[in-house]
N, C-alpha and C positions, 0 to 999 in steps of 0.2 A: 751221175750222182743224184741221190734224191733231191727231187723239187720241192719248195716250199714257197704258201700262197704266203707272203707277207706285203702289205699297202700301206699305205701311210694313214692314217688314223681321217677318218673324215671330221672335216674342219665345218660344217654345218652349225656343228652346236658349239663352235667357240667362242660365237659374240654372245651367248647368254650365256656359256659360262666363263667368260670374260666380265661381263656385266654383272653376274651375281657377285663373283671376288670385289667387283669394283665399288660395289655398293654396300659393303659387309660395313660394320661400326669401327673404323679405320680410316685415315686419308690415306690415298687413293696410292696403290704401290707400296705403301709404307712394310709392308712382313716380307720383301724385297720376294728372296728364292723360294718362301715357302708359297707367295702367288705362283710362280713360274712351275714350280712343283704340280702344285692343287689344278693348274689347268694343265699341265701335262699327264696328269693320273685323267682328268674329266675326259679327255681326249682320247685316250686311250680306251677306258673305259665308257667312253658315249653316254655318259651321264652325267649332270650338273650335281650328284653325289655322288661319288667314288670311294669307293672303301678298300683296307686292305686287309684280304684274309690267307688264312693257315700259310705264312710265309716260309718255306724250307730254301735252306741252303743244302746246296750238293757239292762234295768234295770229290774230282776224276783226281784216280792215282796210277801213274802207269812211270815205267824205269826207262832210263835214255842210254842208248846205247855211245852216246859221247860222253859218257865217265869215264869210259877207258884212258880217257886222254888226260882225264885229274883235273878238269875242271871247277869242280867244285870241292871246298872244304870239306863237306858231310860223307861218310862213306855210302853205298847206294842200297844197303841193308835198309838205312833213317825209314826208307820208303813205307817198307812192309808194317815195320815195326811202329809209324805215326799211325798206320791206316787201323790198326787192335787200340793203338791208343784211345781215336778218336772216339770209340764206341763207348769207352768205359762211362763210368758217369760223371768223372771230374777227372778228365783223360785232357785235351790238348787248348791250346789259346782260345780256339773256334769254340769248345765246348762251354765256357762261362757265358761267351757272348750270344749264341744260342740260347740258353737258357734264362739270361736278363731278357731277351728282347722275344722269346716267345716263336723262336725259329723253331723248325724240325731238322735235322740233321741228317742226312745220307752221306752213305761213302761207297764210292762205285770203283769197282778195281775195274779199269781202260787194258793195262798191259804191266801190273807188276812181278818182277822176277820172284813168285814166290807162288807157293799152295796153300793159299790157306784153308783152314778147315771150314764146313762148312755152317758151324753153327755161331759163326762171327756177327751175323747181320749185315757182312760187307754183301753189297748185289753185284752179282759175278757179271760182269760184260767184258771180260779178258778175250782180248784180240788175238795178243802175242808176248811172249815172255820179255817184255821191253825190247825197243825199235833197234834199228843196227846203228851201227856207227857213221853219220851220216859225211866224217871226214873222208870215206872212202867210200861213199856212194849213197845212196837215197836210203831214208830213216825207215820209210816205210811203202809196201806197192800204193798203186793205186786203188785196189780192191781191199785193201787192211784201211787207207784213208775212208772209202766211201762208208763200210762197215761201222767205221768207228762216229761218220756222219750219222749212219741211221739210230747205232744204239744210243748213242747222246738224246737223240729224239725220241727214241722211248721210254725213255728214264723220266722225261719231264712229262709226257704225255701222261704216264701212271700217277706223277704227281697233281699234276690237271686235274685228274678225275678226283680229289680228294678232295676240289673245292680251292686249292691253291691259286692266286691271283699274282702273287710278287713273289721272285726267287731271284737267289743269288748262287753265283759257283765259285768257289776254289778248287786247288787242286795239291797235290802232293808228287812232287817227283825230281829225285837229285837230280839236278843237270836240268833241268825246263827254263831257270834264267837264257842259258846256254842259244836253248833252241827261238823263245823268245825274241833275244837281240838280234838274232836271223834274220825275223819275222817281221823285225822292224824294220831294221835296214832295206830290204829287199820291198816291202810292202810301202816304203815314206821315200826312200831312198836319202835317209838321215844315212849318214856314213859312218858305219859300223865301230868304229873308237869314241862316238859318242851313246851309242846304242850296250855298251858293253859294261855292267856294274860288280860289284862286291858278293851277291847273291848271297847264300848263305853266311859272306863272311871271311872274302880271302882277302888277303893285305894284298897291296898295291905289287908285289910280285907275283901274288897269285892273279889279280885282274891281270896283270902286263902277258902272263903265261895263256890263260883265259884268250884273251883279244887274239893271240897268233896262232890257238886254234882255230879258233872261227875262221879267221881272214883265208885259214889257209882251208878250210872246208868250200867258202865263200868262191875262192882261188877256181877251185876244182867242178864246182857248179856255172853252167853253159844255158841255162831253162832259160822262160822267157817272163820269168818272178810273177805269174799271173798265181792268185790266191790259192787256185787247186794248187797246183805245183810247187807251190813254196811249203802249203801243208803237208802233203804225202814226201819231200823230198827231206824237209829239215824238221817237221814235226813231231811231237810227240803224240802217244796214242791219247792222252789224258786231256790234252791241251787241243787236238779234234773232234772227241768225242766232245767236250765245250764247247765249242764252236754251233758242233751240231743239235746240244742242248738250247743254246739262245736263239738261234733261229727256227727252232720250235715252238720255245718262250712265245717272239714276236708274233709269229703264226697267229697262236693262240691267245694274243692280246694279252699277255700278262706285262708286269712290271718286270727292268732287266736291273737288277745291281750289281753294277760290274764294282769289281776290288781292284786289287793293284796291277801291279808291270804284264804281268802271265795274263791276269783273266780281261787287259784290255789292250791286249793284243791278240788274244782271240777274237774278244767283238772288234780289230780293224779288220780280223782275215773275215770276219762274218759280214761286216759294213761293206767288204769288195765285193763280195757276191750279192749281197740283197742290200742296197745303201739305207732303203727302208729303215732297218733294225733299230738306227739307231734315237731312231721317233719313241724307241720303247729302253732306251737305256738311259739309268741314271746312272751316273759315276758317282762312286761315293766317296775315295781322297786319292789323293797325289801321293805315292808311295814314298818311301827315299832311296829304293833303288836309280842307278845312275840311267839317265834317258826315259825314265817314265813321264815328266815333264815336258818332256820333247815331244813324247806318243802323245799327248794329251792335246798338245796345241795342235798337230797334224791332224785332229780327229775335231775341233773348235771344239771339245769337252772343256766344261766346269767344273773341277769335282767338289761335291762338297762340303770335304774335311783336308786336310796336310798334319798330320801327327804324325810326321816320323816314322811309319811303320813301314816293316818289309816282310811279312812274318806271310803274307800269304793265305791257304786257306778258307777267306770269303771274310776274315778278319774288318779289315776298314769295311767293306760292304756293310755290315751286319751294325758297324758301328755308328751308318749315316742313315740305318734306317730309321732311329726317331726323328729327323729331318721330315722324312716322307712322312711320318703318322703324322707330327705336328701339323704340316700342311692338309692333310684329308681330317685333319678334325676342325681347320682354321675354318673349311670352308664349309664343314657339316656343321660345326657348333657355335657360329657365331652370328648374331644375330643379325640379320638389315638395319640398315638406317629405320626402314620402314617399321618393321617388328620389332625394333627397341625404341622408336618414336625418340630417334636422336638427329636433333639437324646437324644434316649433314653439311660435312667439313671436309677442305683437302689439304 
C-alpha cells in the first residue's frame, strides 16, 4: 500500500506560540478551545500566524453491496441521484453550508452503481460498480482497497496545488452506516450492538434487522481486524478512498475537519495506520447517529459542536469551521498586552 510521510508537527515553536496566545488582551486561557485551536493551526502550520485558505470540502460516493440485505431505509438509486444533486447550485444540505462559509465543493464518484455522463463535474475515480456483499465474503480485493488509497490521495494533492490549506470530506453512499459500525467494532472492539444506529432512518425494527446482519457478516469474518483488512474486507470504496484523502491531507500539513459517524471512522482506520494524523484533525460535532459518541471517546476527540445532526456529507464539519477561523483571527487580530499598552491581567 502506498507510503505516506506524516510526523507529528514540531513542537519547537510552541512555547512562543504558546506565549504569544498567552499574552493577547485577555486573561490567560480565558477564549478556552479557540486558544487550543489557534495553537493547533500554529503547529501545524509552524508559524506564530496561521491562516486558513481556499477551504474545499470533498464528497467520495460509491454503492455498498450489503443493500442487498435491506439495511437501510433509502433505496441505493438516493446515491447516484444526491451525487447530480450536489452540483446544482441550490442542490443538497452541503451545498448552503458551502457557500455561507466559502468552501469549494467536489464530488468524487469512488464506486457508484451508475454512468454518469460526463459533463456533470463529478471527477471520475470509479474503482468498481459498488463493493460485493461483504455478508458472504470480502467487500472489496486488496488491490481495488490500495487503488482506492492512492486516488483518494490524488484528489487532495490536485487540491493542494490550488493553495488549499483546510479540507473536510463527506461522503454519499446507502448502506456506509452498515460498513462503518464494522469498522468500529473491530477497529475499538466496542461490541457491535452498541456500534449499530438508525442510519438514514429505520425504526427500532429496522435497526434490530440491521444488527443481525452485521453480527452475522461479523460471524463469518476469521482476519486478524488489523486496519488494512477491516478496510478491503468490510469497506466501502468511498469510505477508503477518504481514508486515503486524510492521510494525504496530514502529509501535506493541511488542516483535517473530520464530520460525523462515517468520516470519523475513517480518520480511526487512518489513526491505525499513521497515529500521527490525528496531530492534524479537528472534529467538528458528535453526530446523533448511535455509537459515534463511543468512536469519539475511543479516539480522546473533542468535537466542537453536538447539534443533532446525521445528515453526513461534511455537513457538521463545514458547520465548526467558524470555530477554527475565530481562533486564527483571535490570534492574528488581537492585540498584546504590549501593543495595546493594557496591564496585564489574569
Amino acid at each position: 500500500m502506498k507510503h505516506f510521510q506524516i510526523y507529528l508537527p514540531d513542537e519547537k515553536i510552541k512555547e512562543e506560540l504558546q506565549d504569544k496566545i498567552d499574552n493577547l488582551t485577555k486573561p490567560k486561557g480565558s477564549l478556552g478551545r479557540l486558544e487550543e485551536l489557534a495553537l493547533q493551526a500554529g503547529l501545524i502550520q509552524q508559524t506564530l500566524s496561521p491562516v486558513l485558505t481556499k477551504p474545499h470540502n470533498v464528497i467520495f460516493a460509491a454503492d455498498h453491496g450489503v443493500t442487498e440485505e435491506n439495511v437501510s431505509v433509502s433505496p441505493k438509486e438516493v446515491t447516484w441521484q444526491q451525487c447530480i444533486h450536489f452540483l446544482k447550485s441550490y442542490g443538497g444540505g452541503i451545498n448552503f453550508l458551502c457557500r455561507q462559509h466559502g468552501f469549494t465543493l467536489r464530488v468524487v464518484d469512488a464506486g457508484v452503481d451508475y454512468d454518469f455522463p460526463s459533463d456533470t463535474g463529478i471527477i471520475d475515480m470509479k474503482v468498481r460498480k459498488g463493493t460485493r456483499n461483504y455478508v458472504h465474503g470480502e467487500a472489496m480485493t486488496t488491490v481495488e482497497m490500495e487503488l482506492c488509497i492512492d486516488r483518494g490521495a490524488a484528489v487532495v494533492r490536485d487540491i493542494n496545488r490550488t493553495g488549499c490549506n483546510i479540507i473536510s470530506f463527506g461522503e454519499m453512499g446507502i448502506g456506509n452506516t452498515s460498513a462503518s459500525s464494522l469498522w468500529m467494532t473491530c477497529l475499538t472492539n466496542i461490541p457491535l450492538l452498541q456500534c449499530v444506529g438508525a442510519g438514514a432512518g429505520l425504526d427500532n425494527d429496522g435497526i434490530r434487522h440491521k444488527y443481525q446482519v452485521l453480527k452475522r457478516a461479523l460471524d463469518h469474518y476469521h482476519g486478524n481486524r488489523s486496519a488494512q483488512e477491516v478496510m478491503h474486507y468490510f469497506g466501502g470504496y468511498e469510505m477508503v478512498m477518504a481514508v486515503g484523502a486524510m492521510l494525504q491531507a496530514a502529509e501535506l500539513n493541511m488542516m483535517i475537519l473530520v464530520d460525523g459517524f462515517i468520516m470519523t471512522n475513517c480518520l480511526l482506520a487512518a489513526s491505525r495506520l499513521y497515529p500521527e494524523i490525528l496531530s492534524y484533525a479537528v472534529f467538528g460535532h458528535c453526530s446523533d447517529e448511535t455509537g459515534h459518541r463511543l468512536l469519539l471517546e475511543a479516539l480522546n476527540a473533542r468535537p466542537l459542536l453536538n447539534l443533532g445532526m446525521r445528515l453526513g456529507e461534511g455537513t457538521g464539519a463545514i458547520c465548526a469551521y467558524p470555530i477554527l477561523d475565530s481562533a486564527v483571527r483571535m490570534i492574528n487580530e488581537m492585540n498584546s498586552f504590549k501593543g495595546g499598552k493594557v496591564t496585564k491581567y489574569f
